[in-house]
N, C-alpha and C positions, 0 to 999 in steps of 0.2 A: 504494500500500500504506500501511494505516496506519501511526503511529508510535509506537511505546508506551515506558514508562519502562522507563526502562530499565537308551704304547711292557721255552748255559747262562744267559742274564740274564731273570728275571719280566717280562712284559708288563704294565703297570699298565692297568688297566679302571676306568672313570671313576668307578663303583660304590665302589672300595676306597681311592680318594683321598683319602675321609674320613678313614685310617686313619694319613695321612702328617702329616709335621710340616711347615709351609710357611709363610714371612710373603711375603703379596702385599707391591712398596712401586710397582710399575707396571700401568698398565694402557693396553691394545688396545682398541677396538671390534668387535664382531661386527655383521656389517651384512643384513641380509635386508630386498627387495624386491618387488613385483610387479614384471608390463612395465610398459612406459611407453604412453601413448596409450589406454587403457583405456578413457576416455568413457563410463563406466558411469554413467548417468542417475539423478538424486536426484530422486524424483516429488514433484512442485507439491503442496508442505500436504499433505502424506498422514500427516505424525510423527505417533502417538498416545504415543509411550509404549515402544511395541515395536518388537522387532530385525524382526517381520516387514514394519514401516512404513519399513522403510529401506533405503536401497543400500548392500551390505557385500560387502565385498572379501578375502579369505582372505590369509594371506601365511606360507606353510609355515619355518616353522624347521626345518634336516635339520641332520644331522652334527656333534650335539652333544652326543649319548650321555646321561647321565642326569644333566648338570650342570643347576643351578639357576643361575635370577636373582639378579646381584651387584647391591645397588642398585640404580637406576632405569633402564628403557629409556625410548627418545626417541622420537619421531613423527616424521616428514616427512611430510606432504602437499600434492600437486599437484592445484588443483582449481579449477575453471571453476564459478561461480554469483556472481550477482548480492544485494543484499542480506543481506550473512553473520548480519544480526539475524534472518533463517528459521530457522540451521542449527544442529542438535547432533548434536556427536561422539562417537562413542567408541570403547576398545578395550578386545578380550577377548580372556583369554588362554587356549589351549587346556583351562585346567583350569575356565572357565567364570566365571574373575573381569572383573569390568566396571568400569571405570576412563572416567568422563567426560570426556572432555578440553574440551568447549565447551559451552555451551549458553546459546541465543541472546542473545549478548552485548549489554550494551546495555538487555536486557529485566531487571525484577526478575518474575518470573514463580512462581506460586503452585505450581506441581507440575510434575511431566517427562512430561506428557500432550501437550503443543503447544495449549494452549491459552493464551490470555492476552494475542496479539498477537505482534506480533516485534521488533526491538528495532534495533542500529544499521544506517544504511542504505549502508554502502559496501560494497567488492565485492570478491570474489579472485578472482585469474587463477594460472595453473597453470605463467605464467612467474615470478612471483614465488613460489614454495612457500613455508608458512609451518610452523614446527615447535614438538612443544610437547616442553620439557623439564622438570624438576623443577627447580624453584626457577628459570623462567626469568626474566626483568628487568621483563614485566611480564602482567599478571593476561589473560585468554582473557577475562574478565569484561569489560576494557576495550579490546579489540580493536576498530578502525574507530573510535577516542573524539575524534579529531581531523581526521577526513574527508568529505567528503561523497560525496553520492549517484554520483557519475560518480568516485568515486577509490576505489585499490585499495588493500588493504591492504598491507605490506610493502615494495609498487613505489612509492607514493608517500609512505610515513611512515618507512621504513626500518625501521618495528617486523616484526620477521619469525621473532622466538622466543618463547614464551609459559609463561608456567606454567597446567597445567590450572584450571579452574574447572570446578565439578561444576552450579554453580546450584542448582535445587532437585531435583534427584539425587542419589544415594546419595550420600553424601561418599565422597570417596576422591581418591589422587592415584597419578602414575606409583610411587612408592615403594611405594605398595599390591603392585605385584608382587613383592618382593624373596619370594625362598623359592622361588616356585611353577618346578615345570619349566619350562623353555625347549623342549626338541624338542614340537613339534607345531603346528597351526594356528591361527595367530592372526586376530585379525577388526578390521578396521578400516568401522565404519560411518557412517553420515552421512544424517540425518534433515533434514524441510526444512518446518515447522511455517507458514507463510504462505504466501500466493497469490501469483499471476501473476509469481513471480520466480523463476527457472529453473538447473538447470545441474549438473553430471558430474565425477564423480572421475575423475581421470587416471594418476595414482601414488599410491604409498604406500611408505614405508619404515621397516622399523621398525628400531633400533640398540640393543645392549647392550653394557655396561660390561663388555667379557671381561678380567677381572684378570690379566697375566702372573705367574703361578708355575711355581719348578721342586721337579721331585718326583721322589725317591729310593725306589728299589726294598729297600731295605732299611737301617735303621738299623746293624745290626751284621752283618757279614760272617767267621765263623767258621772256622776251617780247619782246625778243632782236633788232632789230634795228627799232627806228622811228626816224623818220623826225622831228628834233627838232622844236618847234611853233607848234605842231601838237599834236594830242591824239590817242593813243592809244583805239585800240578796250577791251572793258572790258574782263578780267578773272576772273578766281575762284579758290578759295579754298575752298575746303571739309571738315567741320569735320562731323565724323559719333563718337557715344560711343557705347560702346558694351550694354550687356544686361540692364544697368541701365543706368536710366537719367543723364545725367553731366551737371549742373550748370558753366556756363563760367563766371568769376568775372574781369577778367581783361585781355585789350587786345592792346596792341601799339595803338598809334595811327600813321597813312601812316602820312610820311613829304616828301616834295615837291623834286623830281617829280612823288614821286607815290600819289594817292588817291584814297581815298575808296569812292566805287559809292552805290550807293541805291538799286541794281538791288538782290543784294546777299539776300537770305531767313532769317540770320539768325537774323535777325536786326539793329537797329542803336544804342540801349541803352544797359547799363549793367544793371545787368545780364541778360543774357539768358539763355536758357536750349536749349540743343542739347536731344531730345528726344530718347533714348535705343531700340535698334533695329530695327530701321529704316533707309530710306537716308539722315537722318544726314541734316542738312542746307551749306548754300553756303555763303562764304563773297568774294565781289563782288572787283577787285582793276581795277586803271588803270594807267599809266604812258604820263605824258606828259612834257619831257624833252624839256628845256630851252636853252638847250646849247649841243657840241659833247660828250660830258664827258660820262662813262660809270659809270651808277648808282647801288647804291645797298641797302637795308634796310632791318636789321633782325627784326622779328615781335614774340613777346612771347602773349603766351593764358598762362592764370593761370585760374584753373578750378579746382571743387573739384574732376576731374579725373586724377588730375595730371599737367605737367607743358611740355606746346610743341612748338618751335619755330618753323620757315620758315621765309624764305629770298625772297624778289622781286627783280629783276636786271633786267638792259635793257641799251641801249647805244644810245644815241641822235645822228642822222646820218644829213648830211651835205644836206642843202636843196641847188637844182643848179638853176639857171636863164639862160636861153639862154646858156647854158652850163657854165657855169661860177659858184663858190661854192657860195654861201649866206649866 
């Protein structure tokens, strides 16, 4: 081959999350894959240009409701071919944006048709996987820049994470995604622009940045008028956390005339953990004012999803005797 230059308490719906007050300070991965062993064949010099000139592989995102991409998702791929200065990559995301991750490195190449030659000549195996992150340590551009013909990429240079290079394709990088929905099918393809050097996708994983936040079912909790000497019927507050668990470490304690009843899910001891993508637990209050006075108490959760307060108020109403106030 040639060589060329080269969750009585609100259910929160992920829809209305917007609506919440929440500082991310941690974050989870959400990880979605194909199988493994896939061997789905990249045909010999077929790349023109097009998705239909290539082997592309789906990888369905489910069970993530109508949240958006937080910053950058990552790439893994396991792949068997010979000469990686054939191959360009890329990934779309089910709202049809296209993000190049490779394109034949090695080569300075005048358009994203496959023509022009191909570019470095060493190889990747599908034991070494190589990945492309945002801002990773070194350019997809220079991939295979210290290897030769019989050496692999990753297994023998130890380079095995890459930041996208687009070449001369659209510009764009992993960050390009930020915004666009997550749930639906993403496409990981892989084109193969030169001759007689061969070889098949094996895996494919894609990862995002899932932010742990915890999120409250309601700012103010109201109880508004009881009969002082009297109780209130128990409420609730909601937290639910988004894709990852949230560890709750510290939380007010209710002073008189609210108190916390036993009835709520989320327990009686610190810490707790508010479980990730679920209905969240319930803490349980109730109000039994002493006097008319109109009450109120701000209550802070520290969590390592961040830091959320909510307010209980309620107003102690006049109890009568024979119509007479008491």
């Amino acid at each position: 081959m040639p060589f060329a230059i080269a969750r009585r308490s609100v259910q929160l719906r992920p829809a209305a999350l917007a609506l919440l007050i929440m500082t991310p300070i941690a974050s989870a991965n959400l990880v979605f894959q194909t199988a493994s062993g896939l061997n789905l064949a990249i045909s010999d010099d077929a790349y023109n240009g097009t998705f239909g000139s290539m082997a592309c592989v789906n990888i369905p995102v489910t069970g993530v409701g109508a949240y958006t991409v937080e910053g950058a998702p990552s790439v893994k791929v396991w792949i068997d071919h010979t000469w990686i200065g054939d191959l360009v990559m890329k990934l779309v995301s089910p709202s049809q944006k296209i993000v190049t991750l490779m394109s034949r490195p090695g080569l300075a190449e005048f358009a994203d048709d496959g023509t022009n030659g191909s570019g470095d000549d060493s190889n990747l195996v599908s034991t070494a996987p190589i990945e492309f992150v945002y801002g990773g340590p070194k350019s997809a551009e220079l991939m295979g820049d210290s290897l030769g013909d019989s050496q692999a990429v990753c297994r023998d240079d130890a380079a095995c994470v890459y930041n996208s290079n687009s070449g001369a394709a659209t510009p764009g990088n992993l960050l390009s995604f930020g915004g666009d929905t997550m749930a639906g099918t993403w496409k990981f393809c892989a084109g193969d622009a030169g001759s007689a050097d061969v070889g098949a996708i094996q895996q494919v994983q894609l990862t995002f940045p899932g932010t742990r936040i915890l999120f409250l079912s309601t700012q103010t909790l109201d109880f508004g008028g009881v009969m002082h000497g009297t109780s209130s019927v128990e409420r609730f507050v909601t937290l639910t956390a988004g894709f990852a668990d949230v560890t709750v470490s510290s939380l007010t304690l209710a002073a008189a005339p609210f108190v916390r009843d036993v009835d709520g899910t989320c327990g009686n001891s610190l810490p707790f953990v508010v479980v990730g993508s679920t209905a969240g637990c319930t803490l349980g209050y109730g109000f039994a004012p002493t006097t008319q006075d109109v009450s109120s108490q701000e209550f802070t959760i520290q969590s390592d999803g961040g830091m959320v307060t909510f307010t209980l108020k309620g107003s102690g109403d006049a109890v009568f005797v024979d119509g007479f106030e008491s």
